[in-house]
C-alpha positions in Angstrom: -110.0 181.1 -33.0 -113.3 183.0 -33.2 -116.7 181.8 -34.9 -116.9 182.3 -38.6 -117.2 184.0 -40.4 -113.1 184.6 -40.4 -111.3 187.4 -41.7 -107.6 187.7 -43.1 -106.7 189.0 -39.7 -107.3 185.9 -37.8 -105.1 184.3 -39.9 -102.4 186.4 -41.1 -99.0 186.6 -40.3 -98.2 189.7 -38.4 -94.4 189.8 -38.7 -93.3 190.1 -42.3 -89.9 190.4 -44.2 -90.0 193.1 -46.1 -87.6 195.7 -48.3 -87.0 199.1 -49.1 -87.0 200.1 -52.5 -83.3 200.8 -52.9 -82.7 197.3 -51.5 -80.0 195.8 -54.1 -80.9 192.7 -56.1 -78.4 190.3 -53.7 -79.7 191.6 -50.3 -83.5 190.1 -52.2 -82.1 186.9 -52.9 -80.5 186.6 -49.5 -83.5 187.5 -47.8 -85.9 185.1 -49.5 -83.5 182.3 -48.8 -82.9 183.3 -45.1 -87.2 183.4 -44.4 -88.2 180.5 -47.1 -90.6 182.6 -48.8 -91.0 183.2 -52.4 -91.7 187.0 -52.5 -91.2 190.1 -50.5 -93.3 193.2 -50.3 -91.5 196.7 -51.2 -92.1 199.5 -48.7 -91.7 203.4 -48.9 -91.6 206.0 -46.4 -93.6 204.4 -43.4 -94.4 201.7 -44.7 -96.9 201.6 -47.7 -96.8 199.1 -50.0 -95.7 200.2 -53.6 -94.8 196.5 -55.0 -93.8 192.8 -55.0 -90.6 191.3 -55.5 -90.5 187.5 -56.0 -88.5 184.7 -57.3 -90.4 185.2 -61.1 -89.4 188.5 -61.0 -85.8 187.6 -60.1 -85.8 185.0 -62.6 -85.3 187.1 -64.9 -81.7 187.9 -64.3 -81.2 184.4 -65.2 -83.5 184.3 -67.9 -82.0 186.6 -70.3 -78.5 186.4 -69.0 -77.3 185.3 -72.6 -79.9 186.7 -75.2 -81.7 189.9 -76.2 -84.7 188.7 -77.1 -88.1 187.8 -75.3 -90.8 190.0 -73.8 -89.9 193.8 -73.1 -91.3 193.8 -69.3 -89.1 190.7 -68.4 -85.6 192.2 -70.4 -86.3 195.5 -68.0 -86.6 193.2 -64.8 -83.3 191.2 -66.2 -81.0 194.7 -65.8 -82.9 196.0 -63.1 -80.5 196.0 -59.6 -82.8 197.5 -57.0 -86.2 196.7 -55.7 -88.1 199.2 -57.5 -86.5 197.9 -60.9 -87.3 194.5 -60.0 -91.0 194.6 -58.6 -94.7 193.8 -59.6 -96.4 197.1 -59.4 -98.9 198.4 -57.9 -98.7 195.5 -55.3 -101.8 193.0 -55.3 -103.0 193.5 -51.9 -106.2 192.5 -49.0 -106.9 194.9 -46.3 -106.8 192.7 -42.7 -111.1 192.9 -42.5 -111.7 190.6 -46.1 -113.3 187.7 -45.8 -110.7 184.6 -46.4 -113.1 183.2 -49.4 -112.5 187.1 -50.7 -108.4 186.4 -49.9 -108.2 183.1 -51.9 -110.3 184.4 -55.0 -107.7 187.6 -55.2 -104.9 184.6 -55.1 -106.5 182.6 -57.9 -107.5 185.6 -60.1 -103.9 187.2 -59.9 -102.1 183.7 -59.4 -100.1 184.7 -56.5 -99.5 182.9 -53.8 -99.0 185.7 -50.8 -100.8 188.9 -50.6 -99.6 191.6 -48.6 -102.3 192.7 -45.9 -102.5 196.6 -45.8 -104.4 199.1 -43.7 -106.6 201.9 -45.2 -104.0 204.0 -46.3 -101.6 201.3 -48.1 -99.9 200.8 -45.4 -98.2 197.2 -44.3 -100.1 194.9 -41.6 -98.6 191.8 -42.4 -98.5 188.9 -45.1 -101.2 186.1 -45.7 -100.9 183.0 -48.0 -101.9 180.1 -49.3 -101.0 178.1 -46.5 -102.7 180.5 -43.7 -106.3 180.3 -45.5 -105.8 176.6 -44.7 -105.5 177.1 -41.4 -109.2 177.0 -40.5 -109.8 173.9 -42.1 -107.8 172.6 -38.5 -110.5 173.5 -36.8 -111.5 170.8 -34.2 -114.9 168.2 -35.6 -116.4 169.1 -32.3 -116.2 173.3 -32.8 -117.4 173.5 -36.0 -120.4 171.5 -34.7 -121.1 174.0 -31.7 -121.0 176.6 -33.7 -123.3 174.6 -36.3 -126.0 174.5 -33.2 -125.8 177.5 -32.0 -124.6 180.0 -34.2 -126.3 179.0 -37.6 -129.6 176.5 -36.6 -130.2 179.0 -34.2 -130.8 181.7 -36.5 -133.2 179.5 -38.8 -136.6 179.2 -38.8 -136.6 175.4 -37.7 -138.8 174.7 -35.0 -137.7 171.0 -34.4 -133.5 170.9 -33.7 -131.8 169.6 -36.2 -128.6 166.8 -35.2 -125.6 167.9 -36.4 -122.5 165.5 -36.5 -119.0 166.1 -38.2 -116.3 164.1 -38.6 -113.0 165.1 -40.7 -114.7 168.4 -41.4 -117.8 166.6 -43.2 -120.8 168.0 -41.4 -124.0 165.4 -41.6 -127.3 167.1 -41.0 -130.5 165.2 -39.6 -134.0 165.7 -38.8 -137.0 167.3 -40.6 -137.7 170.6 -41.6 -141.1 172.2 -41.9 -140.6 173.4 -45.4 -138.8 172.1 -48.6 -137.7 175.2 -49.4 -135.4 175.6 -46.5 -133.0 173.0 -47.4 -131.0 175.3 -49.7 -131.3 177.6 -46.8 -129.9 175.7 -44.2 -127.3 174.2 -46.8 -125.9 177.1 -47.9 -125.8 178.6 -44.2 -123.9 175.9 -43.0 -121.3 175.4 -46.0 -120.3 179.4 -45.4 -118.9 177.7 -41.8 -115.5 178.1 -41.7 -113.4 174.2 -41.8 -116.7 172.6 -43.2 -115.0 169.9 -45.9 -118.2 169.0 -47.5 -121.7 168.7 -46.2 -124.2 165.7 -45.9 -128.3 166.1 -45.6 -130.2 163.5 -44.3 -133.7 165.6 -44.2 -137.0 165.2 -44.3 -139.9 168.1 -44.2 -143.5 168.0 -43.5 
């Protein structure tokens, strides 16, 4: 996997289930139980993104199955019978070069758990989730650390190295620094390191 910082690319998933908007309301249900996923993204044409179907929008069905009443968006969903009667639009989406911090604030301000990853022109890459901006926090102790050294101390003003140890994705910092006012600095640099848990400073300064 490549230093950080990572983009949705590197963690994606580059072959997606997906449907056409004409796709009937059982054909959905089938497909989300076949894959194990909770949603599918609605294509048109060659491929752009115009929506998301999931399982809350399928609930509906079920939902108002014996009553009239409730909220007018979910009633239309409950007789709706194709994908474009069924779907979230427009689709919440991440183009494939944003930043997996700028991924997992999309998720939380939107409260979905998948976003579709689309090119500049809408049109489908593949699917990233909750689960895939996880994925760097597997990053081996022992990598985060090289990169620690080399890729962020070494771009600081610190004349004396710094030791670096990290264990469980906790990174412990050591050594002096020849000015207070870098330990926000070199704090902040290495928390933006992709799989750091938490960080530790054990600093002095001259």
């Amino acid at each position: 996997m490549p230093e950080s910082p990572y983009t949705v690319s590197d963690v994606m998933t580059h072959t997606v289930v997906a449907v056409g908007s004409e796709a009937p309301f059982k054909e959905i249900v089938e497909l989300l139980d076949q894959w194990k996923v909770s949603a599918l993204p609605v294509l048109v044409g060659e491929g752009r993104v115009v929506g998301v179907v999931s399982e809350a929008d399928l609930m509906a069905k079920e939902e108002f199955r014996d009553s009239e009443e409730g909220d007018p968006e979910a009633r239309r969903k409950a007789a709706g019978v194709t994908a474009s009667e069924l779907m979230s639009a427009p689709a919440v989406t991440v183009h494939a070069d944003a930043s997996l911090a700028e991924a997992a604030r999309i998720m939380a301000r939107r409260h979905v758990k998948r976003l579709p990853v689309v090119d500049g022109v809408g049109l489908l890459q593949g699917v990233v989730s909750r689960s895939d901006l996880l994925k760097v926090f597997l990053r081996d102790d022992e990598e985060i650390a090289e990169e620690i050294r080399h890729g962020v101390l070494g771009q600081l003003p610190v004349t004396s190295p710094l030791t670096v140890s990290v264990s469980e994705g906790v990174v412990t910092l050591g050594g002096a620094l020849p000015d207070r006012t870098l330990v926000p600095v070199v704090a902040r640099a290495v928390r933006a390191v992709e799989g750091v848990v938490d960080i530790r400073l054990d600093l002095t300064h001259r």
